[in-house]
Backbone as a printed PyTorch tensor [residue, N CA C, xyz], in Angstrom:
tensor([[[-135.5720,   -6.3150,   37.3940],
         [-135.2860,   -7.4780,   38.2040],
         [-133.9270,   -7.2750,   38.8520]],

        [[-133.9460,   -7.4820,   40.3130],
         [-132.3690,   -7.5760,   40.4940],
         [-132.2520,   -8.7530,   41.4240]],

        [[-131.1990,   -9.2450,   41.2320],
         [-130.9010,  -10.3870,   41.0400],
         [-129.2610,  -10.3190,   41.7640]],

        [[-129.4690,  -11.0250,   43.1620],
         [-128.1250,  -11.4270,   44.1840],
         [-127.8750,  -12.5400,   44.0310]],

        [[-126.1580,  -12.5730,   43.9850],
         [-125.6840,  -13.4980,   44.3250],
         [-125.4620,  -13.9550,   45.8470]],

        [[-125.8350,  -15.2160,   45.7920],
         [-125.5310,  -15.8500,   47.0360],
         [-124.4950,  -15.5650,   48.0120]],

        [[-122.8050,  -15.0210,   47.0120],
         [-121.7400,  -15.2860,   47.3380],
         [-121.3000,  -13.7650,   47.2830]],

        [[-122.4830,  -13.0440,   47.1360],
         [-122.4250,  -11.0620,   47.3460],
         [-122.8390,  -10.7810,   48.5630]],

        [[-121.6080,  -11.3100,   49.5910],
         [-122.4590,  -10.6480,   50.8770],
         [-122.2890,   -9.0780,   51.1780]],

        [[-121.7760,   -8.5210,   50.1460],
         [-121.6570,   -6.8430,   50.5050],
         [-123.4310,   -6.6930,   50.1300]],

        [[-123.7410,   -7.5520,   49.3630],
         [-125.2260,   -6.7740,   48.7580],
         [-126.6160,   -7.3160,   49.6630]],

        [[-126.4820,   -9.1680,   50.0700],
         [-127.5330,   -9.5890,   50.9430],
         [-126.3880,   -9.7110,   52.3580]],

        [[-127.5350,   -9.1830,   53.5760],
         [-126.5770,   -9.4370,   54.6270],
         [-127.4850,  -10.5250,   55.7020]],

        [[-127.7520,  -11.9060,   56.0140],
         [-128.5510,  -12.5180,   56.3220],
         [-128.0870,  -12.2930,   57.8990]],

        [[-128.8600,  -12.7030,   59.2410],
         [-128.4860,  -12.1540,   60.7650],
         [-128.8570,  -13.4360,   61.1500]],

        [[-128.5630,  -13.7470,   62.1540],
         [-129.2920,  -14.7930,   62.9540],
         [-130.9480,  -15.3330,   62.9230]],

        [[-131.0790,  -13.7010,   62.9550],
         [-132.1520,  -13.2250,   63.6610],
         [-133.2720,  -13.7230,   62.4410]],

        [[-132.7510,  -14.1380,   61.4920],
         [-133.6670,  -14.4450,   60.3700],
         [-134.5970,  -12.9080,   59.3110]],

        [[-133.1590,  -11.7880,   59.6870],
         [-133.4280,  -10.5490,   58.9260],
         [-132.9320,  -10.6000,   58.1000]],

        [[-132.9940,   -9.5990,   56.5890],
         [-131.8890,   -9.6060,   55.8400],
         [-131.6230,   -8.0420,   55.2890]],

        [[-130.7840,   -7.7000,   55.1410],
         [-130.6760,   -6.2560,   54.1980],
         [-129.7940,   -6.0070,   53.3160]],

        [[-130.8020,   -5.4580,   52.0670],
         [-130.1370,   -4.8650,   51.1720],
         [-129.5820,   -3.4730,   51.0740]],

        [[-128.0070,   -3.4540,   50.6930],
         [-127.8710,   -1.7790,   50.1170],
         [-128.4080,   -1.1330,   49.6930]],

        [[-128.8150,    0.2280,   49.4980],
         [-129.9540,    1.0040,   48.9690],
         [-129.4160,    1.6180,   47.5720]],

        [[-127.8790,    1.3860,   47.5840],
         [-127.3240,    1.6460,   46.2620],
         [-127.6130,    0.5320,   45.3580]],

        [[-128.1440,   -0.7340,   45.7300],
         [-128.1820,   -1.4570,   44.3770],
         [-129.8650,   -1.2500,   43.9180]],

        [[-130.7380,   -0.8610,   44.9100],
         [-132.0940,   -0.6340,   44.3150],
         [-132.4830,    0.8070,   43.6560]],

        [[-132.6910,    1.0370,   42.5860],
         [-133.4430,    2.1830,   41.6980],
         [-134.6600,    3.1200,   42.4430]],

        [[-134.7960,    4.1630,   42.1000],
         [-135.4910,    4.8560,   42.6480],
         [-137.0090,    5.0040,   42.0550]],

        [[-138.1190,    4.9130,   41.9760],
         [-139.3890,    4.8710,   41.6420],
         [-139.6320,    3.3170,   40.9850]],

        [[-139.3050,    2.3330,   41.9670],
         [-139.2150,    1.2800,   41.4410],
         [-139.8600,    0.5270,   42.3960]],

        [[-140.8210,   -1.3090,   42.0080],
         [-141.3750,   -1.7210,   42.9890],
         [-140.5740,   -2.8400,   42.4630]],

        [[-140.2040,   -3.4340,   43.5440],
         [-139.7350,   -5.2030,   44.0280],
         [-140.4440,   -5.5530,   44.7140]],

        [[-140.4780,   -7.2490,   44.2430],
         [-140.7560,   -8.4500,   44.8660],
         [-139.8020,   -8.8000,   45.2220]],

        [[-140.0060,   -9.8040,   46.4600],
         [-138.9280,  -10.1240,   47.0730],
         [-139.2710,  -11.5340,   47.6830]],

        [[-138.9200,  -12.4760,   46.9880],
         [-139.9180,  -13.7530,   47.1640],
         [-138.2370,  -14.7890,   47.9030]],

        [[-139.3350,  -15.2160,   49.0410],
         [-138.0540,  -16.7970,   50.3430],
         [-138.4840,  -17.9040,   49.8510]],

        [[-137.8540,  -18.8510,   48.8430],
         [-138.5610,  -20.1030,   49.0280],
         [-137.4330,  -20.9200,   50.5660]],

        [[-138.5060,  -22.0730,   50.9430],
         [-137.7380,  -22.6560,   51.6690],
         [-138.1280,  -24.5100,   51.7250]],

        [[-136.8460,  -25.0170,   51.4540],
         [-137.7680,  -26.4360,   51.3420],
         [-136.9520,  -26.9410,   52.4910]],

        [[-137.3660,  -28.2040,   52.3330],
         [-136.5720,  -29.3980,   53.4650],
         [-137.3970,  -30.5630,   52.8230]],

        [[-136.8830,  -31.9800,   53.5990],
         [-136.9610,  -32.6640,   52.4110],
         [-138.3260,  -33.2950,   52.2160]],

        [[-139.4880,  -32.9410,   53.2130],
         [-140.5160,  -32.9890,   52.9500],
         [-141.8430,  -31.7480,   52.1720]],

        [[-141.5310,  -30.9710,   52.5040],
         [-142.0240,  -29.4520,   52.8050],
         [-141.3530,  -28.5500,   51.7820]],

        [[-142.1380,  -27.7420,   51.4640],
         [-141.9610,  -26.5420,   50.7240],
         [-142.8020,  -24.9660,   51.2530]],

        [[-142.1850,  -24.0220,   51.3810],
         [-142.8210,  -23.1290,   51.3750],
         [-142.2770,  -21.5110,   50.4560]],

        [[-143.4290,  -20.4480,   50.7100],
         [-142.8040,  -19.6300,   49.6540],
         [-143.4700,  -18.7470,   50.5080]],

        [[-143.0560,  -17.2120,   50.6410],
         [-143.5330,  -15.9210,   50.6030],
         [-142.8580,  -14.8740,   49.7730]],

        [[-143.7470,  -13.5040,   49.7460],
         [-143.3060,  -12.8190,   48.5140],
         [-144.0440,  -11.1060,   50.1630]],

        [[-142.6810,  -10.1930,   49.6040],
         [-143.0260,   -9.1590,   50.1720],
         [-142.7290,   -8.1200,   48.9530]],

        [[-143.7280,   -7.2000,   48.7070],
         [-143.4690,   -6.3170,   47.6200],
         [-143.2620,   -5.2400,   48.3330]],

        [[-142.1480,   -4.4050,   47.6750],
         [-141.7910,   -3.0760,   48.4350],
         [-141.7410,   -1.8800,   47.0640]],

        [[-141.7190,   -0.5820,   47.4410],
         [-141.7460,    0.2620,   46.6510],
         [-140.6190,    0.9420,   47.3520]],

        [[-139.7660,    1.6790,   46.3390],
         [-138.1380,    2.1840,   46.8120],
         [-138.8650,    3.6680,   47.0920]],

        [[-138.2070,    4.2260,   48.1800],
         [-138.2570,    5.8240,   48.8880],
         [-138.4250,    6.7950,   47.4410]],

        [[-139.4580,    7.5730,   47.2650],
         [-139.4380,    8.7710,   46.4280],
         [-138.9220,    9.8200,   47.1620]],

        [[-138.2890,   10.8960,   46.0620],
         [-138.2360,   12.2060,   46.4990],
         [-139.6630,   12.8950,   46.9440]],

        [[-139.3050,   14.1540,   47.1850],
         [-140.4260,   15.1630,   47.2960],
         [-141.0900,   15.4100,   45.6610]],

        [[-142.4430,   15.8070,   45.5630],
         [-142.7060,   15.9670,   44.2360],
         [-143.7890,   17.0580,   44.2890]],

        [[-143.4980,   17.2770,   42.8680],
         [-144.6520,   19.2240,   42.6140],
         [-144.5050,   20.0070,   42.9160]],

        [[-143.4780,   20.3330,   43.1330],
         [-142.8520,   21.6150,   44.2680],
         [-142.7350,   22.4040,   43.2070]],

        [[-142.9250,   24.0000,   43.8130],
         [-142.5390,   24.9460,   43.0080],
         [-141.4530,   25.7300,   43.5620]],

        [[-140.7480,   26.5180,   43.1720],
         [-139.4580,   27.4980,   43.4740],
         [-139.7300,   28.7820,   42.6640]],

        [[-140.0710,   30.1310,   43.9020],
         [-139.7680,   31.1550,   43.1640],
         [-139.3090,   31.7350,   44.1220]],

        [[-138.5900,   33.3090,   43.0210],
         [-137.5920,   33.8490,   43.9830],
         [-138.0050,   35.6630,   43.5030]],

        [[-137.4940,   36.4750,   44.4160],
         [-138.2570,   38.0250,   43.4860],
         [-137.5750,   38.7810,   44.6000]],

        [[-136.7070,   39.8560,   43.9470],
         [-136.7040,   39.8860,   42.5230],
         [-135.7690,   39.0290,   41.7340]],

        [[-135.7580,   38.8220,   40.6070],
         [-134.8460,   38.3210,   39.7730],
         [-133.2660,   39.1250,   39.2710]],

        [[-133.4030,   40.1320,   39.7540],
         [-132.4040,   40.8970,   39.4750],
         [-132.1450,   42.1010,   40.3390]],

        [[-130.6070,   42.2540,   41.0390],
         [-130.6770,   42.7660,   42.3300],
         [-128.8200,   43.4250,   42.5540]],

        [[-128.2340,   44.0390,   43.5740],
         [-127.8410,   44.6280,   43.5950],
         [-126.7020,   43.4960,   44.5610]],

        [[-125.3340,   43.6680,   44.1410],
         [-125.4060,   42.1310,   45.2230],
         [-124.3520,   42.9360,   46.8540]],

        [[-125.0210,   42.5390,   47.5790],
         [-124.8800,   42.5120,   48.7960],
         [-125.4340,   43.6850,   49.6250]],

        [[-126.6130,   44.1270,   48.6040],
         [-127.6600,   45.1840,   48.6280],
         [-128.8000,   45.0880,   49.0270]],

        [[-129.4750,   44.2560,   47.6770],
         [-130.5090,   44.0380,   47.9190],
         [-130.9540,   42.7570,   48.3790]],

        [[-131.8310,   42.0560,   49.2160],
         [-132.3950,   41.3220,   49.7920],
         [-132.9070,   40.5140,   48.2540]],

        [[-133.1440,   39.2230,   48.7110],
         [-134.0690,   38.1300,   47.6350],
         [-134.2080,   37.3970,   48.5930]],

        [[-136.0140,   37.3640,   47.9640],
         [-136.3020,   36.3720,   48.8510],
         [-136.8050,   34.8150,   48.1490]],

        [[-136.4890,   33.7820,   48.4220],
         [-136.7100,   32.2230,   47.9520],
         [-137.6890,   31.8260,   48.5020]],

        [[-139.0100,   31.1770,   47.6390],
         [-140.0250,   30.0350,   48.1490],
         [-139.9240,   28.8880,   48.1340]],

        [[-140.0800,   28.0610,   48.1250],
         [-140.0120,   26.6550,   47.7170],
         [-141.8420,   26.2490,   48.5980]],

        [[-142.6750,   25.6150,   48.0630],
         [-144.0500,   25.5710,   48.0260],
         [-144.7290,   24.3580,   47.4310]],

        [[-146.1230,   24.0340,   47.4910],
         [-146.4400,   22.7110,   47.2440],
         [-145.8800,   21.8110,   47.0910]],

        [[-144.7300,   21.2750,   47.6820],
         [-143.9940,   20.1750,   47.5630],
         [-144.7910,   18.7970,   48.6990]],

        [[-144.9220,   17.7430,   47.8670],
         [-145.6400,   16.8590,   48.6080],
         [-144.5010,   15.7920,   48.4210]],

        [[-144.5230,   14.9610,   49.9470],
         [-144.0440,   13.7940,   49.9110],
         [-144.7550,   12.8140,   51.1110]],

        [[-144.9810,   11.4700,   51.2860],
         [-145.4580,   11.0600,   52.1210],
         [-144.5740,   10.7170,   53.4670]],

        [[-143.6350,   10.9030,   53.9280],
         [-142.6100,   10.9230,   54.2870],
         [-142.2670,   12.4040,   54.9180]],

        [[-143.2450,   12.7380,   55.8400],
         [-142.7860,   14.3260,   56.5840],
         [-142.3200,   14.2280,   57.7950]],

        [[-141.7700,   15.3040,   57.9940],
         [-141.8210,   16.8080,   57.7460],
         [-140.9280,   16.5130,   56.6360]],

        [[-140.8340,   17.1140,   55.7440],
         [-139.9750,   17.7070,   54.6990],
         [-138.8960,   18.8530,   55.0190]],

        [[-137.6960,   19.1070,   54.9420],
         [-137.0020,   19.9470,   54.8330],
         [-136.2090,   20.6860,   53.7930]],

        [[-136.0460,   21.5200,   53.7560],
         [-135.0200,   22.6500,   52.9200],
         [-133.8010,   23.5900,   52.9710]],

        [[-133.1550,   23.3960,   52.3390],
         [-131.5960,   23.9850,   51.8570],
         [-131.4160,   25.0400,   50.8330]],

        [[-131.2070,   26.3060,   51.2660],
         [-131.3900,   26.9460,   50.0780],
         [-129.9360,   27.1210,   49.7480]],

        [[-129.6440,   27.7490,   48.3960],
         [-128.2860,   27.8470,   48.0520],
         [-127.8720,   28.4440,   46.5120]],

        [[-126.9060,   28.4930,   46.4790],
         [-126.4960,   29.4480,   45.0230],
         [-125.4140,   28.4110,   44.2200]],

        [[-125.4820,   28.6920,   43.1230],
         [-124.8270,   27.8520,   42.0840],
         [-123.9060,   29.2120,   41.1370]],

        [[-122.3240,   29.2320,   41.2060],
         [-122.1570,   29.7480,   40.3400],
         [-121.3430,   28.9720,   39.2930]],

        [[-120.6810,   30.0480,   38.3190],
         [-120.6950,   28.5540,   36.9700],
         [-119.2860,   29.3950,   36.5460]],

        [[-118.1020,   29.1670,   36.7460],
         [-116.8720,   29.4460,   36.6920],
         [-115.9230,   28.7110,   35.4250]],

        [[-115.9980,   29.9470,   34.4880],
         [-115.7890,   30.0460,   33.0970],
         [-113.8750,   29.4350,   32.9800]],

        [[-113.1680,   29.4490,   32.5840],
         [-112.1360,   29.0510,   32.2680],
         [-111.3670,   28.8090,   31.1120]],

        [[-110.1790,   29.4160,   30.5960],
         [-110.2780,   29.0430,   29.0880],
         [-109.8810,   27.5100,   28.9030]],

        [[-109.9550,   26.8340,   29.5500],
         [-109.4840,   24.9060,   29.8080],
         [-111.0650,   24.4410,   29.9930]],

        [[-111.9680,   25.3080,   30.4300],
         [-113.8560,   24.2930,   31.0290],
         [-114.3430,   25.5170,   32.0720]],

        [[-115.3330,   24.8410,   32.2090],
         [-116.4610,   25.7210,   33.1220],
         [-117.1900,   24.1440,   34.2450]],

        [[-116.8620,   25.0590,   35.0240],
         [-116.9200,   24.4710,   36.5840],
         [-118.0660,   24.8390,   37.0950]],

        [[-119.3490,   24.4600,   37.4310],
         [-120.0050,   24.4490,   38.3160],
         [-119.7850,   24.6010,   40.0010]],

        [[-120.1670,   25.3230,   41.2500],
         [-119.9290,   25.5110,   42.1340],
         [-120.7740,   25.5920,   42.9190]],

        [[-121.8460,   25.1620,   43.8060],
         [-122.6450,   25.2260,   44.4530],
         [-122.4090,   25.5550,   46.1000]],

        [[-123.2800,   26.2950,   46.4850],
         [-122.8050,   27.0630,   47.6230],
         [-124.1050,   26.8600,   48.5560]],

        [[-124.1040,   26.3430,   50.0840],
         [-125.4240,   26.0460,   50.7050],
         [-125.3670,   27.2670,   51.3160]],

        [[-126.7460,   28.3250,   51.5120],
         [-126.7810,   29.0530,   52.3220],
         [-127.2010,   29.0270,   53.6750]],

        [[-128.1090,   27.8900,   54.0310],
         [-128.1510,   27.6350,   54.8370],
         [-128.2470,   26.0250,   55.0020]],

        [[-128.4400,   25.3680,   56.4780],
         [-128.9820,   24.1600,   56.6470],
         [-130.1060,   23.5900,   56.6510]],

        [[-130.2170,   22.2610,   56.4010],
         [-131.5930,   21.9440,   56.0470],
         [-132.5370,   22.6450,   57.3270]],

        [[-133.7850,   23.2610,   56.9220],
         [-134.3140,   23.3920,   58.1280],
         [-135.8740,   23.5710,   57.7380]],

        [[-136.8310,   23.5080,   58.2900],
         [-138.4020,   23.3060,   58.1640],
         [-138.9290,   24.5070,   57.4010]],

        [[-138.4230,   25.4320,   57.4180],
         [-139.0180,   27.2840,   56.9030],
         [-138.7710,   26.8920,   55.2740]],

        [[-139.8970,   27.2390,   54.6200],
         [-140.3630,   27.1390,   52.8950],
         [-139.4320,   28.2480,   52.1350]],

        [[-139.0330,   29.5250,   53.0580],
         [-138.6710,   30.5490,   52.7030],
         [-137.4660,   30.9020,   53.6520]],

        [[-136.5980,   32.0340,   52.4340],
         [-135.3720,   32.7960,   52.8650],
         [-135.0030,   33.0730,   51.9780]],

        [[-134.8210,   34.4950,   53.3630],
         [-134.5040,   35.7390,   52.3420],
         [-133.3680,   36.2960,   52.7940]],

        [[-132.2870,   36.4010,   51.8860],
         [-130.7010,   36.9680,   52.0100],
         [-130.4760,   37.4480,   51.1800]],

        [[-129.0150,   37.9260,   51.4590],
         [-128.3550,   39.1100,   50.1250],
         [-127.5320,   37.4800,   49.3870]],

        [[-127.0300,   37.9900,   48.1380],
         [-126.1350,   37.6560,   47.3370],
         [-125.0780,   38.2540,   46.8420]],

        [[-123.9690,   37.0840,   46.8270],
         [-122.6710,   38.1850,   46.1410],
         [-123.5140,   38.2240,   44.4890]],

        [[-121.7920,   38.2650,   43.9000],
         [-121.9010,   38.5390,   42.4000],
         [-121.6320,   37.4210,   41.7520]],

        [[-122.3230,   37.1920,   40.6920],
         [-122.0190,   35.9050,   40.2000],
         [-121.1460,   35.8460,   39.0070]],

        [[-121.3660,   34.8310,   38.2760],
         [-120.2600,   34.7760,   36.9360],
         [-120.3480,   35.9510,   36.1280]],

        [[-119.1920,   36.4260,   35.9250],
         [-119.5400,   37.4410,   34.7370],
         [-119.3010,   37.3630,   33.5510]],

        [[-120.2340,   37.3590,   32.6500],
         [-120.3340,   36.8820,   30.9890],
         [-119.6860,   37.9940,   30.1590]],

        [[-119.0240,   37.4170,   29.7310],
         [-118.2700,   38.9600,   28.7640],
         [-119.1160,   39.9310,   28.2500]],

        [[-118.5940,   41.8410,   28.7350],
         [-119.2720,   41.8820,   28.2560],
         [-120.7850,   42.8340,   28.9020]],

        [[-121.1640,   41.6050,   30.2650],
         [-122.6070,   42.0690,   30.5190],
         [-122.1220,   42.9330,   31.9700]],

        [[-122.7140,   43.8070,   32.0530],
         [-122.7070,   44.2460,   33.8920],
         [-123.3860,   43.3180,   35.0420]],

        [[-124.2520,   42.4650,   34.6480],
         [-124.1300,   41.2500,   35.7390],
         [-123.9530,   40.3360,   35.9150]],

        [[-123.9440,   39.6180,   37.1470],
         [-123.1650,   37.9910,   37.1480],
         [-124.5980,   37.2510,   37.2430]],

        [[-123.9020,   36.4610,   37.0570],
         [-125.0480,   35.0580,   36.8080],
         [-125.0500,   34.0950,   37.8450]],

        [[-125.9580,   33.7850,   38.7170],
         [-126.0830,   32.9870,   39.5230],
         [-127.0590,   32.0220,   39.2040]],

        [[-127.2380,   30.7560,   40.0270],
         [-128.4240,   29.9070,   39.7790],
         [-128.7770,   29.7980,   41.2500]],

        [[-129.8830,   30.3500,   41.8090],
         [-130.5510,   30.0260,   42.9470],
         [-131.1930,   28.6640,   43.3570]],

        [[-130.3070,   27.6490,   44.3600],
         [-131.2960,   26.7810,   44.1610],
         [-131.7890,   26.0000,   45.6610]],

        [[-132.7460,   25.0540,   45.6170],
         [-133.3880,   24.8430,   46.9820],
         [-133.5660,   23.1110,   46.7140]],

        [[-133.1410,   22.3720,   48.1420],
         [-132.8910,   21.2060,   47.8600],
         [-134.0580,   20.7770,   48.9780]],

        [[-135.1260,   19.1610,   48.5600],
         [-136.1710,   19.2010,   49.1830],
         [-135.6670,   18.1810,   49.8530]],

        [[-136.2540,   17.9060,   51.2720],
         [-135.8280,   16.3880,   51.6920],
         [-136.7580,   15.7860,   52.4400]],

        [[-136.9830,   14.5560,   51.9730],
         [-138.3190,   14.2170,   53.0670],
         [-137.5450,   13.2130,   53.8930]],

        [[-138.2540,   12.5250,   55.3020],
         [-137.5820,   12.0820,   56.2150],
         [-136.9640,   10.7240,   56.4820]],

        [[-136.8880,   10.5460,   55.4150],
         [-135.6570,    9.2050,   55.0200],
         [-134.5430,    9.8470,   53.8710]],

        [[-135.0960,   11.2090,   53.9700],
         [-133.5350,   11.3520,   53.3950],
         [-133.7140,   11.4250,   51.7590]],

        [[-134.6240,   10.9560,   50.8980],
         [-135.1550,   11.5390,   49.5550],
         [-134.5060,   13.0260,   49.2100]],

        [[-134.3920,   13.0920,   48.5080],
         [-134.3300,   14.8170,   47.5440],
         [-134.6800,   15.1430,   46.5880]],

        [[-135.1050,   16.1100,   46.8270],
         [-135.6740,   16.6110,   45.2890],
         [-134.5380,   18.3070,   45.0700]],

        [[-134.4380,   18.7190,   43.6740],
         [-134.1020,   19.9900,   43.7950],
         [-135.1400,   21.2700,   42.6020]],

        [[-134.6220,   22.2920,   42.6310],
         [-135.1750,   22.7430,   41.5030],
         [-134.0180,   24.1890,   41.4650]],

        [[-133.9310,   24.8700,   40.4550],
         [-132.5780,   25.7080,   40.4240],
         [-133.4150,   26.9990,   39.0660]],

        [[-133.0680,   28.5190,   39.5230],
         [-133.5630,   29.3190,   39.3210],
         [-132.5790,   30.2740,   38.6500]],

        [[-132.3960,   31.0010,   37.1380],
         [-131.0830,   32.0140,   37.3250],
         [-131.9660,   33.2450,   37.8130]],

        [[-130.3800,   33.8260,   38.6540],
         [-130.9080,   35.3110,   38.4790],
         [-130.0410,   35.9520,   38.2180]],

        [[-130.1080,   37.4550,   38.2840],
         [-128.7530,   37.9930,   37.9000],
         [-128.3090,   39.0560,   38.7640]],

        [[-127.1650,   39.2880,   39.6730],
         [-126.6760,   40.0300,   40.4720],
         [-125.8850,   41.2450,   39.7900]],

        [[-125.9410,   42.6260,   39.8930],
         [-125.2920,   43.7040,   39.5020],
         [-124.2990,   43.8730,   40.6160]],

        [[-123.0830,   44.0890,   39.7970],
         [-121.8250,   44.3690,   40.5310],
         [-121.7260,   45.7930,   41.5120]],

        [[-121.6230,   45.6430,   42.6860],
         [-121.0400,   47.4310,   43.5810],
         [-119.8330,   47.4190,   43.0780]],

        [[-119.3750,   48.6860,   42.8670],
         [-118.1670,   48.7710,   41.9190],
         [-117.3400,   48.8350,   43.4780]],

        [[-117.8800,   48.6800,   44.7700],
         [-116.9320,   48.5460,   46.1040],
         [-116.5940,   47.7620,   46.2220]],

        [[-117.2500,   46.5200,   45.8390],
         [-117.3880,   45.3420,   46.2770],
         [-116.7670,   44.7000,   44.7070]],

        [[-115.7630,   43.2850,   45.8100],
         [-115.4770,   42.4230,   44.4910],
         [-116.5030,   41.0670,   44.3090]],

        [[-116.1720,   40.7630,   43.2870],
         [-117.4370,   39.1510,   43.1330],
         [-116.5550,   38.3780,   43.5530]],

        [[-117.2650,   36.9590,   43.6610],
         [-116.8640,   35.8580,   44.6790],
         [-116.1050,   34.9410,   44.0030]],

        [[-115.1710,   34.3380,   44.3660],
         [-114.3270,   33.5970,   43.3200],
         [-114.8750,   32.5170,   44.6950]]])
């Protein structure tokens, strides 16, 4: 249930025009509202009720990527992203890399877009080097692909792989 105050006009915004709108930050996501006007006067009463269902992401999508392990700024990988359904098309995609930056104070997450959202399911690019785990000869990346249908929904899904260092080449801070 959510429930405005009268005196929250950041949250109901009423117009002349006899419109009203709510922020999309105060409604939940896979959620249905009612949204019921009473209106009296001092004879008369009336009531309507509009039920709405809040914007879903994209859903069922799969993400694969091959190879899983690669040479970085060598070898090519290529990313799918596939059966993703939303009712709300065209759908678009963002592919991108996640590395995870160790520290003796915490470990930082870092996400990196490789490209812009754009209609193609697939792409295929090189990668640097990712985190390196004490220890191992490769870095650790998380490959990942962000879904969007056309109000703006997202979905993601995130893949590791692992990049081998060129001893020419430095990894990516």
């Amino acid at each position: 249930v959510l429930e405005l105050d009268k005196n929250e006009k950041e949250d109901l915004i009423m117009t002349g025009t006899r419109k009203f709108f709510i922020h999309g930050w105060r409604l939940a996501e896979y959620k249905r509202y009612t949204i019921t006007f009473n209106v009296t006067s001092r004879d008369n009463f009336g009531a309507a009720s509009l039920e709405i269902l809040t914007n879903l992401p994209p859903i069922r999508g799969r993400f694969r990527v091959n190879p899983t392990t690669v040479k970085s700024y060598q070898d090519k990988i290529l990313m799918e992203a596939y059966d993703w359904y939303d009712d709300d098309i065209p759908l678009v995609y963002q592919f991108g890399y996640s590395l995870v930056k160790v520290t003796s104070e915490n470990a930082k997450t870092e996400r990196k877009a490789i490209n812009g959202f754009m209609m193609d399911e697939k792409l295929s690019t090189y990668l640097p080097f990712g985190s390196l785990d004490e220890g191992d000869n490769y870095g650790n990346l998380y490959l990942d692909v962000w879904i969007q249908d056309s109000l703006g929904a997202q979905a993601n899904k995130s893949l590791p792989v692992k990049s081998m260092k060129d001893k020419e080449l430095d990894y990516v801070n």
